[in-house]
N, C-alpha and C positions, 0 to 999 in steps of 0.2 A: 675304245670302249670294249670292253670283255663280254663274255657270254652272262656273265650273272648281271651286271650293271646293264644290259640289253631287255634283260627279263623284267628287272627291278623296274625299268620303265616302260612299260609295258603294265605290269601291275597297276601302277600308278589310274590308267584310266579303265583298269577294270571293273564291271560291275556284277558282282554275285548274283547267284538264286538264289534266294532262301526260300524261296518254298516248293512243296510238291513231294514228290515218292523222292527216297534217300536216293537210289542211285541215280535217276536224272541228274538231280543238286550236285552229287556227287561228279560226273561226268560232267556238267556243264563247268563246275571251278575248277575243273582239273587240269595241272600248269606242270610242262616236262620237263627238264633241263639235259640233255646231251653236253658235255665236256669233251673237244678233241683232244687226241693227245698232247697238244700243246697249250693247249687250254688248263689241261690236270697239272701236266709241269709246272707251268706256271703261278698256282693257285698252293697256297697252303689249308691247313685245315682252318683255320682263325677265318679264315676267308670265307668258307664255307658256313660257319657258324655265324657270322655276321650274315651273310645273306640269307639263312633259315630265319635269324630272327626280323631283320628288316622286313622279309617278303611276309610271316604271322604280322608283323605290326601294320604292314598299308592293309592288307585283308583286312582284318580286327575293324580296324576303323571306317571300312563299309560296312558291316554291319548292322543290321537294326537291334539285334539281338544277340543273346551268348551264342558263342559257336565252338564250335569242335574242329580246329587246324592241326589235320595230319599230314606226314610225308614220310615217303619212303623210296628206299632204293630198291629199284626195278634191277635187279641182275642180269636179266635175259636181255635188255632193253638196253640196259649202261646208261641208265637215266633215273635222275632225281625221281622223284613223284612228288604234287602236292595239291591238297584239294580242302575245302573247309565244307560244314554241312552244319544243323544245327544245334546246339547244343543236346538238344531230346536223344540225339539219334548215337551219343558219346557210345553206349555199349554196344552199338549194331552195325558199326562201318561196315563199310561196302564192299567188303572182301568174301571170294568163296574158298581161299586153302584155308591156310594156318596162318593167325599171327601172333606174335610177339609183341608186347604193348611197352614201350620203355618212354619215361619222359627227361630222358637225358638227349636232349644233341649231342653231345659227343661222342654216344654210342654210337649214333645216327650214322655220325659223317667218320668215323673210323671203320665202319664196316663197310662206308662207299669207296673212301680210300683205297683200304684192301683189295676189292671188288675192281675199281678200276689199275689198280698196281696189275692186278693180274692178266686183266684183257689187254693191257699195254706191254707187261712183260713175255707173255705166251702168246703162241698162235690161237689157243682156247679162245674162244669168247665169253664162256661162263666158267664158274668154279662151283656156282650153286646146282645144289640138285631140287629139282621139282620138288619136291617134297620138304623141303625144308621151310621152317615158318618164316614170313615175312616180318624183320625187323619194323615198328611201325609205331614216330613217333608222335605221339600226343601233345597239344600244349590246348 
């Protein structure tokens, strides 16, 4: 069993907040994924995009209500991000830089790619700079 099929159950008997201030909700659904580098090698993009949509689909379906399922790659971290909150709150995530709002997955997971190609091919750990906005997708 791999690191995403480990997460995905795991999900499974998760149970959301939905209510309360945005970022508690936020912090409390908040799910990380780390990939080693044997993990990444192993893993193609398809891979990754099945598991963005499987882990939106078991959330969704705790719900009581519409909700707002974003994720994003943490650069600094070399970690997925994902967290849902409620629908109200679609224009206000719980971010304090910059973000970029894209509802493409593949944008998603081609710039985690990247992201990890590089912390695996260089001594670097990041290629991002502070300042640059967070890729950060919606569904």
């Amino acid at each position: 069993m791999n690191a995403l099929d480990n997460l995905i159950n795991k999900l499974d008997s998760f149970v959301p907040i939905q209510n309360g201030e945005v970022n508690k909700i936020a912090n409390e659904n908040l799910w990380l994924l780390f990939l080693t580098s044997a993990e990444y090698e192993a893993l193609d993009k398809t891979d990754l995009v099945t598991f963005i949509n499987q882990a939106y689909r078991l959330i969704a379906s705790k719900w009581d209500n519409s909700l707002v399922f974003y994720a994003w790659f943490d650069s600094m971290a070399g970690q997925l991000r994902f967290s849902s909150v409620p629908h109200k709150y679609r224009t206000n995530l719980p971010f304090s830089g910059k973000i970029k709002l894209t509802d493409n997955i593949d944008h998603l997971v081609d710039e985690m790619f990247n992201e990890y190609s590089d912390m695996y091919r260089d001594t670097s750990i990041c290629t991002a700079k502070f300042d640059d906005p967070i890729l950060v997708l919606i569904i």
